[in-house]
Wavefront OBJ file of the C-alpha trace (Angstrom):
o trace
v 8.744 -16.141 -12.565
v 9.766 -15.332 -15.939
v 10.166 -12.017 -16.157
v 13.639 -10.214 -17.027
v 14.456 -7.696 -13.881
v 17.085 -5.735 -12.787
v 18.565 -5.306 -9.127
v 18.069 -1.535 -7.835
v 18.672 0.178 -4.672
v 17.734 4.052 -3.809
v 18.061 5.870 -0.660
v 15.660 7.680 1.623
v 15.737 11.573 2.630
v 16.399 10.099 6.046
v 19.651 7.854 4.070
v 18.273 4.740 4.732
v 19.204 2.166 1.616
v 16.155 0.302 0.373
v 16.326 -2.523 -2.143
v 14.572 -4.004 -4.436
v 13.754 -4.915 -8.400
v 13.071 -3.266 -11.699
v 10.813 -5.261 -13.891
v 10.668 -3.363 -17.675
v 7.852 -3.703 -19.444
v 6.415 -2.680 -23.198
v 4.982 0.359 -22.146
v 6.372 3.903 -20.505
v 3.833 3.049 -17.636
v 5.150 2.187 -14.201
v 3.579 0.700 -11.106
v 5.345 0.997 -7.592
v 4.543 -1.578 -5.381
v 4.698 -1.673 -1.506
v 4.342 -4.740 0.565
v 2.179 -5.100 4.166
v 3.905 -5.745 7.655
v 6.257 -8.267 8.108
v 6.329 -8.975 4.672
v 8.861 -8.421 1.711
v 8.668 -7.203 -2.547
v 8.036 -11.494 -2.946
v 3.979 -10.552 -1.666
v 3.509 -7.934 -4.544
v 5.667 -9.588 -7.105
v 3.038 -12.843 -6.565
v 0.568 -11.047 -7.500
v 2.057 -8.700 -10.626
v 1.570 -11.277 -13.526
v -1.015 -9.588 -15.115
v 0.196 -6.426 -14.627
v 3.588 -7.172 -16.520
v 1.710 -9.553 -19.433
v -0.300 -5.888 -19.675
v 2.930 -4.393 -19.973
v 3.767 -2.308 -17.167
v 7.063 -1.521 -15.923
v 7.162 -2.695 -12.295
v 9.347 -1.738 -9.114
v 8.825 -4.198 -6.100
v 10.961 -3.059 -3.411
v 11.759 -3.996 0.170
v 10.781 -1.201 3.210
v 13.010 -0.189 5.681
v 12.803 -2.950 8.180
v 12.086 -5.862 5.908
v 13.861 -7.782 3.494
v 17.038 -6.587 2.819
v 16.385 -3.076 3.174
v 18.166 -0.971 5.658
v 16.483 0.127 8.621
v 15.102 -1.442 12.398
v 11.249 -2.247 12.498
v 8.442 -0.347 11.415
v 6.639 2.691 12.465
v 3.273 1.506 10.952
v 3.167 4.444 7.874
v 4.700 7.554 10.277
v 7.752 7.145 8.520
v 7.585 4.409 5.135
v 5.486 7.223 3.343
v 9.901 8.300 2.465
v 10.309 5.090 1.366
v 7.279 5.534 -1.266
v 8.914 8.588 -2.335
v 12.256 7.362 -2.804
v 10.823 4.604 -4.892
v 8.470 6.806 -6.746
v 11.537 8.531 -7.481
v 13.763 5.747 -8.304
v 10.452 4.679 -10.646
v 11.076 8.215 -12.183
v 14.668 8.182 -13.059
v 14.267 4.941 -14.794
v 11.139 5.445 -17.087
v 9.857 8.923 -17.377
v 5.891 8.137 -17.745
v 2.826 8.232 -15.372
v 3.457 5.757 -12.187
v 0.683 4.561 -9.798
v 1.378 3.550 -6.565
v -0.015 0.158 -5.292
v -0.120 -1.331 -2.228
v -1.274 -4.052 0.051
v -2.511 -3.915 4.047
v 0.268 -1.555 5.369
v 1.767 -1.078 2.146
v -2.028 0.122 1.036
v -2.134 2.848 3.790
v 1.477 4.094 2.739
v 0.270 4.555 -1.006
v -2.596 6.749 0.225
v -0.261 8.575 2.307
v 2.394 9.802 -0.390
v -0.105 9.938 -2.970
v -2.176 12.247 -1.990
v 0.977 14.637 -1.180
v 3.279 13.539 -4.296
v 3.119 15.283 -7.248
v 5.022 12.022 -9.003
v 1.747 9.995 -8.634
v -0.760 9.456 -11.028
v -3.129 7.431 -9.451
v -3.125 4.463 -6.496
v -4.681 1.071 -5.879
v -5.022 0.369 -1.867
v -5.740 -3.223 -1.267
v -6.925 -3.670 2.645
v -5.688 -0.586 3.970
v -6.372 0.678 7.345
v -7.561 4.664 7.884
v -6.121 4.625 11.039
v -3.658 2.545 13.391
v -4.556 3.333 16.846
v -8.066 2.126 15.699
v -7.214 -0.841 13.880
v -4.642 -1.879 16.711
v -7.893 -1.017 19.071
v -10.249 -3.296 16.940
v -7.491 -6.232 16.308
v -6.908 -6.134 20.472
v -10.643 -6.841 20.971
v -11.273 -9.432 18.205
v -8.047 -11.394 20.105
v -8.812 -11.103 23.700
v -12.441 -10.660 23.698
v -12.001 -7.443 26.437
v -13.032 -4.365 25.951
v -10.038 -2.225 24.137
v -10.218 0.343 27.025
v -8.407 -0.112 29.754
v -7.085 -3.526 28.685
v -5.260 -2.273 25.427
v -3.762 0.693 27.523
v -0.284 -1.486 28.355
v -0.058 -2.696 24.887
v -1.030 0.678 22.860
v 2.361 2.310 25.234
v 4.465 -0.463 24.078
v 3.187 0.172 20.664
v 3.880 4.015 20.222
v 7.371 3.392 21.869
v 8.180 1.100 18.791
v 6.492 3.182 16.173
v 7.750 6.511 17.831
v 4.853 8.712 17.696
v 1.209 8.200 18.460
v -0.825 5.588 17.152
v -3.535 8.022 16.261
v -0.701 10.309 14.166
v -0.964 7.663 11.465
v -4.232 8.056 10.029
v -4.041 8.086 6.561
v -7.631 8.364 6.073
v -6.815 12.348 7.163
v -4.452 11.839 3.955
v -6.872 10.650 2.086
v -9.009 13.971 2.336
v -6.111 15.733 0.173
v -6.215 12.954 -2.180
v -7.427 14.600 -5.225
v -6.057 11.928 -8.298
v -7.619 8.372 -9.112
v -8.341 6.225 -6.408
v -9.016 2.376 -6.752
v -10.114 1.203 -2.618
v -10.204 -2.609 -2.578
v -11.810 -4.370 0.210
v -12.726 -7.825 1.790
v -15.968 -8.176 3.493
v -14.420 -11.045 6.089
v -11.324 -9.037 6.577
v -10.736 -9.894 10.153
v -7.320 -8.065 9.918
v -8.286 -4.475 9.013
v -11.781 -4.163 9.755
v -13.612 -3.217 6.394
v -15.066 -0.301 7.383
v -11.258 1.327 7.595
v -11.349 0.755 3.883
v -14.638 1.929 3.150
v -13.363 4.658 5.287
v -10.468 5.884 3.253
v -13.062 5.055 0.180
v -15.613 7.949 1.209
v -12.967 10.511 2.608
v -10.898 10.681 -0.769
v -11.115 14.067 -2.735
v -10.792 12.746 -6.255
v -12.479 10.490 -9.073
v -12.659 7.021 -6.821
v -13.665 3.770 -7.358
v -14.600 0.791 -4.823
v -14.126 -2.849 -5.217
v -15.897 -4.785 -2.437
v -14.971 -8.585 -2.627
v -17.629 -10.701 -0.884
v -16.164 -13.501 1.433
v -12.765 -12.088 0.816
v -10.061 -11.797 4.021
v -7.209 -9.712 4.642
v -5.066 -9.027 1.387
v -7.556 -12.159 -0.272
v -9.369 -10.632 -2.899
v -7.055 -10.851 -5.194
v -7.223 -14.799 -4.612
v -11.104 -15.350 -4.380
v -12.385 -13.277 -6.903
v -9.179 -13.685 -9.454
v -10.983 -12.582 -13.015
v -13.239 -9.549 -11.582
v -9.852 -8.428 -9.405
v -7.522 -8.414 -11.984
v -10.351 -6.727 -14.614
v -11.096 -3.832 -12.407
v -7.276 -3.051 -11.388
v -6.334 -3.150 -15.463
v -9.390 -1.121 -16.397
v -8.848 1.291 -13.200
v -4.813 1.761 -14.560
v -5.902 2.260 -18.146
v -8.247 5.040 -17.829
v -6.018 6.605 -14.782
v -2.249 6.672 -16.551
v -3.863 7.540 -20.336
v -2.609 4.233 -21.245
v -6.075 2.726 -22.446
l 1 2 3 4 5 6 7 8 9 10 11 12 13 14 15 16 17 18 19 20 21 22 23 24 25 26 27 28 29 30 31 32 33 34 35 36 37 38 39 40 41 42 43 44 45 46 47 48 49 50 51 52 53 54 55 56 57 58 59 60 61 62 63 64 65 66 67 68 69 70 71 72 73 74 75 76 77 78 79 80 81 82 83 84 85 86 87 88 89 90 91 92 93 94 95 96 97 98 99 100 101 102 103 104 105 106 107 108 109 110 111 112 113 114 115 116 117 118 119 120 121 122 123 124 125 126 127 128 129 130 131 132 133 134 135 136 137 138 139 140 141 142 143 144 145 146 147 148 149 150 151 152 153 154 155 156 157 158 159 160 161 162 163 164 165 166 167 168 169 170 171 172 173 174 175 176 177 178 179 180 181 182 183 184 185 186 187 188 189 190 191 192 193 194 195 196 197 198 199 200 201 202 203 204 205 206 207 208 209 210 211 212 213 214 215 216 217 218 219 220 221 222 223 224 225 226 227 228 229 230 231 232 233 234 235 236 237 238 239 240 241 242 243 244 245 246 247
């Protein structure tokens, strides 16, 4: 894509290896990036031109489970909120100034997550997140099967905690959200069929801090970024410039 990067690799508290790349750019600025499920660092690295031509630094980075990162699976944000923090970290070491977290679907949850507890964050940009996993899982098994969730899901949501280890409804990041007290840019799609839109809007009204809300009309899951390009990219660069000091 153009852009001169560096390979990197950090480890989690829980000594997991995560990989990814480092991605300089002109100003002591970073951005960490985190990826949605069953993804990889190729779905935020699409969409960080304009973030580098504005001269970020940016770290894209694989989570445990995906790409070539250590680790089995995912536990749906119980436990990636380490890998955040090792990247934050790793973000850190390598360029001293402010770093936002940004993140996509899954990845968006996570940012909320270790934002609103790291100390290392400046400010974060959550791009379809959900507030909560046992109710997104709930509304995703109903949109598929047409069925009530309850007691059709019931088979499905035991299988689920089994993989994730814990309790769907441990993961609610929305309850993170509440302790959130730094800048806070909530994207969401009005036809996201993925994550419902009201879990967005949902982590939206529960954050502490300064806030602000990007609703993208016709927009799916993880879309906006494609269907309203100029006003997407606008309001992110604006958002960072006032919330790092950088503009």
């Amino acid at each position: 894509m153009g852009m001169a990067y560096s390979d990197v690799s950090f480890k989690t508290r829980d000594a997991l290896t995560l990989r990814g790349w480092w991605i300089p750019g002109t100003r002591h600025e970073s951005i960490v990036m985190i990826h949605g499920l069953s993804n990889s660092r190729h779905e935020p690295l699409d969409k960080a031109g304009y973030l580098h031509e504005a001269g970020y630094n940016l770290l894209v980075f694989d989570l445990r489970g995906h790409g070539q990162s250590d680790g089995e699976g995912t536990t749906m944000g119980f436990r990636e909120p380490e890998d955040a923090r090792a990247a934050v970290a790793e973000a850190r070491a390598l360029d001293p100034g402010p770093i936002a977290l940004f993140g996509y679907s899954l990845g968006a949850s996570i940012a909320v997550e270790e934002a609103a507890v790291n100390p290392d964050v400046n400010a974060v940009v959550e791009d379809s997140g959900f507030s909560s996993v046992g109710e997104v899982f709930m509304a995703r098994f109903s949109e598929v099967t047409h069925l009530p969730d309850l007691p059709w899901a019931a088979p499905l949501l035991a299988f689920g905690q089994m993989d994730v280890g814990t309790s769907l409804w441990n993961v609610q990041p929305v309850a993170k959200a509440a302790l959130l007290d730094k800048p806070l840019l909530a994207i969401v799609g009005s036809a996201d069929t993925i994550v419902p839109p009201a879990e967005g809007m949902a982590i939206f009204q529960a954050a502490a801090g300064p806030k602000q809300l990007l609703v993208v009309p016709g927009a799916g899951h993880v879309a906006a970024y494609n269907t309203a390009n100029v006003k997407y990219e606008r309001t992110v660069l604006d958002f960072l410039a006032r919330s790092l000091g950088g503009g």
